[in-house]
C-alpha positions as CSV (number, residue, x, y, z in Angstrom):
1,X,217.7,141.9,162.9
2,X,214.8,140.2,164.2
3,X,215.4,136.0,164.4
4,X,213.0,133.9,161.9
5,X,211.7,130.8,162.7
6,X,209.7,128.5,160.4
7,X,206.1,129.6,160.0
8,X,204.5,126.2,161.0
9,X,204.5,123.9,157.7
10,X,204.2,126.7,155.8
11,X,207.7,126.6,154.6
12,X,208.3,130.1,155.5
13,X,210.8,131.3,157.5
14,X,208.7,134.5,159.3
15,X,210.4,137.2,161.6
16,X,209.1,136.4,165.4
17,X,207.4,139.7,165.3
18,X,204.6,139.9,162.9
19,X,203.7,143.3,162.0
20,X,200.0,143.5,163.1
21,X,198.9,146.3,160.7
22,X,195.4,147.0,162.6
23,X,197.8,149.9,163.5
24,X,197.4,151.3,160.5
25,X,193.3,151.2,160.4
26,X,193.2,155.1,160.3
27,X,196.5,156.3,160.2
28,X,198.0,158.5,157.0
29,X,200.5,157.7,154.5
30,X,203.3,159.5,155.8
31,X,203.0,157.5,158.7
32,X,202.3,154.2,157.2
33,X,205.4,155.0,155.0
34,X,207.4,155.3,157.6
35,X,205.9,152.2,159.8
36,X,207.5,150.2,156.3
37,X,210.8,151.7,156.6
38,X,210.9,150.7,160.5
39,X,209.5,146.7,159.5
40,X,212.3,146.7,156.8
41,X,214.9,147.9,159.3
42,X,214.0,145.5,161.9
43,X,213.6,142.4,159.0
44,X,210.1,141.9,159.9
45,X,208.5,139.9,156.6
46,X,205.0,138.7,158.0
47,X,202.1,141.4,157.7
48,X,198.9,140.3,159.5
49,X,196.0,142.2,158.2
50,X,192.2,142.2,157.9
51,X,189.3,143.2,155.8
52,X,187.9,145.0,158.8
53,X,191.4,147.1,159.7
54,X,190.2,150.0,158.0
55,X,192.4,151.6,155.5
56,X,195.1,148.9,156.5
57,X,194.6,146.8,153.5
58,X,194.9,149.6,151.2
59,X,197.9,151.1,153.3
60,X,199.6,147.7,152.6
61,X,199.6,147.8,148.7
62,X,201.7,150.1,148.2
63,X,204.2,148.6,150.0
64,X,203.6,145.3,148.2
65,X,203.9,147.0,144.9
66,X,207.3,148.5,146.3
67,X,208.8,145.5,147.6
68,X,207.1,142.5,145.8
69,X,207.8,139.2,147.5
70,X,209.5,140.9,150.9
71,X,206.4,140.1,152.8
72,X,204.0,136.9,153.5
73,X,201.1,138.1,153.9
74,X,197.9,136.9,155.9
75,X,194.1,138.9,156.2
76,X,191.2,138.3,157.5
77,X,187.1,137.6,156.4
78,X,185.2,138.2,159.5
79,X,182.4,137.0,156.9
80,X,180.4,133.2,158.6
81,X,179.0,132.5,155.5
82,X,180.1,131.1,151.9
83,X,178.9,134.1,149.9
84,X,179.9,136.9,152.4
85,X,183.2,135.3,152.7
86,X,183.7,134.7,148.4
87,X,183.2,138.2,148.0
88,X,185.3,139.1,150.7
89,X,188.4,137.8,149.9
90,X,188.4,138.5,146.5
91,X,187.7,142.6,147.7
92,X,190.9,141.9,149.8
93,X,193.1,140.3,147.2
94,X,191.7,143.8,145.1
95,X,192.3,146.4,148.1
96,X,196.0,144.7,148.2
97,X,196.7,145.0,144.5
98,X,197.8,141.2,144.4
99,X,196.5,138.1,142.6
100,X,197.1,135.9,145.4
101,X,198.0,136.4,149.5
102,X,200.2,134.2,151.5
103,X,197.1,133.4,154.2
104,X,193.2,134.1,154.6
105,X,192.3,133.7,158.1
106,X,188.7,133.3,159.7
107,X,188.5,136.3,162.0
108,X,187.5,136.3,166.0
109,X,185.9,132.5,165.3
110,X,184.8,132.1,168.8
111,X,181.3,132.2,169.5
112,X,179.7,129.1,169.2
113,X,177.0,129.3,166.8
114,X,179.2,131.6,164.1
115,X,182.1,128.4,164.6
116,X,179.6,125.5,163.7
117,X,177.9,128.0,161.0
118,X,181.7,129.1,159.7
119,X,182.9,125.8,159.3
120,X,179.9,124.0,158.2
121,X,178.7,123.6,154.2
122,X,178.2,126.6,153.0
123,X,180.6,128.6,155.0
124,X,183.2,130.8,155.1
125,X,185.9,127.8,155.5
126,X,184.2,126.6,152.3
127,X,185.3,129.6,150.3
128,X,188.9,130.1,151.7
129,X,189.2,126.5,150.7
130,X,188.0,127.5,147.4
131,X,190.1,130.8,147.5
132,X,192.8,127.8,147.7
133,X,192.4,126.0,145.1
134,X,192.0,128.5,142.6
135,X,195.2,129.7,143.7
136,X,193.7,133.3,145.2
137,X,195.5,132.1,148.8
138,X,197.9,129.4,149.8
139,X,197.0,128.6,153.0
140,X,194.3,129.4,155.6
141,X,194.1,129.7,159.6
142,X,191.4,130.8,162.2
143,X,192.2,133.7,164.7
144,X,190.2,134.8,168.0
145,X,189.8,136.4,171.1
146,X,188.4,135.9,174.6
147,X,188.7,133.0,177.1
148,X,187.2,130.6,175.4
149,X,189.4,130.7,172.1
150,X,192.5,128.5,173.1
151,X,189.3,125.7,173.3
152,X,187.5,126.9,170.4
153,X,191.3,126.7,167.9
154,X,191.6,123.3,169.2
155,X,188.3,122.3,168.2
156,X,188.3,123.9,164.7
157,X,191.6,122.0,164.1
158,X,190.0,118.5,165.1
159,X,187.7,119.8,162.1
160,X,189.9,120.8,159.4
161,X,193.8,121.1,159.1
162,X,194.4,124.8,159.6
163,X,197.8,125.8,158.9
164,X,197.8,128.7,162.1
165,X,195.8,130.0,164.9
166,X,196.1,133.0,166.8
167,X,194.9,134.1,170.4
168,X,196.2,136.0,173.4
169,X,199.3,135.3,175.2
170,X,201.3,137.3,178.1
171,X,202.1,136.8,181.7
172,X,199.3,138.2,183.0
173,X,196.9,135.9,181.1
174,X,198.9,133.1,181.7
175,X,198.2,133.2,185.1
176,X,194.9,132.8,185.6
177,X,194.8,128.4,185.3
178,X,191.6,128.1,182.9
179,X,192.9,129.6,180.2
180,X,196.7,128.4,180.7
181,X,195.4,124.5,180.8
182,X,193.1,125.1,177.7
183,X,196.4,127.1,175.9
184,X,199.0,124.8,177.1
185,X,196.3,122.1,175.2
186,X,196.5,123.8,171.9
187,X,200.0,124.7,172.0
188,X,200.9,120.3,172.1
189,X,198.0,120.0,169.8
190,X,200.4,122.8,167.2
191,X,203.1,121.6,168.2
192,X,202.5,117.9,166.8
193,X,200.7,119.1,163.8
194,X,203.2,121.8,163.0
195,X,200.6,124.3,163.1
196,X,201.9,128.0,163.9
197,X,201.2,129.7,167.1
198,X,200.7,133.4,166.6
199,X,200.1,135.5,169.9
200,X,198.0,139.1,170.5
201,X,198.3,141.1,174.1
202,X,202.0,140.8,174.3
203,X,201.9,144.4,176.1
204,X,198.2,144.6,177.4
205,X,198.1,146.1,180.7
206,X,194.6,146.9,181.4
207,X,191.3,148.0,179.8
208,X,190.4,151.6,179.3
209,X,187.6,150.9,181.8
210,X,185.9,154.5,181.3
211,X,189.3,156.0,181.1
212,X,189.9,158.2,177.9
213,X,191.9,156.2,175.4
214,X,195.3,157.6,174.9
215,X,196.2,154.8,171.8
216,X,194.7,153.5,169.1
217,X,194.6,149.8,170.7
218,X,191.1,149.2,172.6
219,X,193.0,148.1,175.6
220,X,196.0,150.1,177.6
221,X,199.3,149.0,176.4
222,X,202.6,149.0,178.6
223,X,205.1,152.0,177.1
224,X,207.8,152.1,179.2
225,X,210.5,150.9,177.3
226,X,212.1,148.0,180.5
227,X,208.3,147.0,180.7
228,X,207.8,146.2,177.1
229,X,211.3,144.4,177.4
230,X,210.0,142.1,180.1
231,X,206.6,141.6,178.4
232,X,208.2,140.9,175.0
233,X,210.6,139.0,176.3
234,X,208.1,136.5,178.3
235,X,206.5,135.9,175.0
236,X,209.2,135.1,173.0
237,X,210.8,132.5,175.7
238,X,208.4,130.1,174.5
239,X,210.2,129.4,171.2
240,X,206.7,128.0,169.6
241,X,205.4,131.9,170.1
242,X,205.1,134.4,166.8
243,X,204.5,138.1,168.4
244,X,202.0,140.4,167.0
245,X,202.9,143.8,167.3
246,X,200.4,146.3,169.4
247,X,198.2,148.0,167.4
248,X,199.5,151.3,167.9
249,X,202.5,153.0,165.4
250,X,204.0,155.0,167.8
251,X,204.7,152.1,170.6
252,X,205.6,150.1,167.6
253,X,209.6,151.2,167.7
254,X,209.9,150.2,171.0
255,X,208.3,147.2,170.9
256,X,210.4,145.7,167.9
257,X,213.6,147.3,169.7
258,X,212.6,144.8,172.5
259,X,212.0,141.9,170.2
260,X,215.1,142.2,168.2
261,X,217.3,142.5,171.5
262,X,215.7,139.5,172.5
263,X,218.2,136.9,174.3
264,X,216.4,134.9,177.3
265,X,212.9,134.6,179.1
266,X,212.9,137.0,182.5
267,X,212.4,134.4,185.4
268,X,208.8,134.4,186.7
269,X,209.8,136.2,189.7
270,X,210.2,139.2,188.0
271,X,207.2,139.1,185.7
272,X,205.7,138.8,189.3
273,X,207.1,142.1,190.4
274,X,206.3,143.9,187.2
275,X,202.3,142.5,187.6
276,X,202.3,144.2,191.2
277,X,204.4,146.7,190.4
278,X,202.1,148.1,187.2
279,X,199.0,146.0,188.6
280,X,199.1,144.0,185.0
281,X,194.9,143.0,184.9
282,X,194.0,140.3,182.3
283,X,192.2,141.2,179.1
284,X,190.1,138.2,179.9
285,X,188.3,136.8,183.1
């Protein structure tokens, strides 16, 4: 089974994988039955969703209805302001079929003027933190994209306590030194606030770049099953890390094979080979 670690100061012990259910935007019920029975084989109980994933939301509640209280369970309001964002979550909380979720998240908060609009009076962080006290949600976090987000996370956490972030993590990224410093920044800044760390791009490899799209993720994933190994691998060595899964069912087996055989970090020198050997671009530059 897949090893748990606690879920920031959440009190949750989540699986290190986190079932990123974008995969499930536009897939059918056959298949999003069967993406359950591989989460419960694998002991994944952390489902990361959002109002914007399509179908997803609705995918998810029968799952919830079939196995109440197996999953936490975080979405997303891609919604700046208050009103957008009230409406939203409670739409969410009603796609789900569940009086209250585990975590609302503000979604891809990076651009400047949305941030300071977001978490301003009359935001969106105004009606999670309503959502909150009424007892609709339990905790809330920020998630985002892009080279700028490491930065942007820290800042929204010297503005209000949020109890995760999320943003892109893999070798690839990792080496390019603006984003590593401003990542390495947030990480101490989670790390001594006990804030969790989830990750996205565990297995990018390169954008589609005019190429037809061959997966349902916007980006090319690795597939071959000793590359996802390495790449998974890398992530997880940094035992502050959640994983999101790729947003693409059918890589999805391979991917939580590689996280649940998890044992050590591969040294640097032979995420260098794979990089050259694959020639591994960043999402980001």
């Amino acid at each position: 089974m897949i090893e748990r670690a606690p879920f920031g100061a959440t009190g949750h012990e989540s699986s290190r994988a986190i079932f990123g259910a974008a995969a499930l935007g536009s897939v059918s019920k056959r298949d999003a039955d069967r993406t359950l029975e591989l989460l419960l084989e694998h002991g994944v109980n952390h489902i990361d969703v959002a109002a914007s994933y399509g179908d997803a939301e609705l995918r998810i509640a029968t799952w919830l209805r079939r196995h109440p209280g197996e999953f936490f369970v975080a979405t997303k309001t891609g919604e700046r302001g208050y009103a957008g964002a009230r409406e939203q979550i409670r739409r969410s909380l009603d796609r789900l079929g569940v009086d209250q979720i585990d975590s609302i998240q503000l979604h891809n908060l990076v651009d400047v003027i949305e941030w300071d609009t977001a978490l301003s009076a009359g935001g969106a962080l105004e009606a999670a933190i309503e959502a909150r006290e009424e007892g609709l949600v339990r905790f809330i976090g920020v998630t985002g994209h892009g080279l700028s987000v490491p930065e942007m996370h820290r800042r929204s956490l010297e503005r209000f306590p949020f109890d995760s972030v999320l943003c892109p993590y893999n070798y690839v990224q990792m080496q390019d030194p603006r984003y590593a410093q401003t990542f390495d920044n947030l990480a101490e800044v989670c790390a001594e606030r006990n804030v969790a760390l989830q990750t996205i791009k565990s297995l990018a490899w390169r954008r589609w770049d005019g190429r037809t799209s061959t997966t349902a993720t916007w980006y090319e994933p690795l597939r071959d099953q000793a590359d996802i190994d390495l790449a998974a691998h890398w992530v997880l060595g940094n035992p502050q890390m959640f994983l999101l899964t790729t947003g693409d069912v059918e890589i999805l087996p391979r991917l939580l094979d590689a996280v649940e055989r998890y044992q050590q970090r591969p040294p640097d020198d032979r995420m260098a080979s794979l990089a050259r050997e694959r020639d591994l671009t960043p999402l980001f530059i």
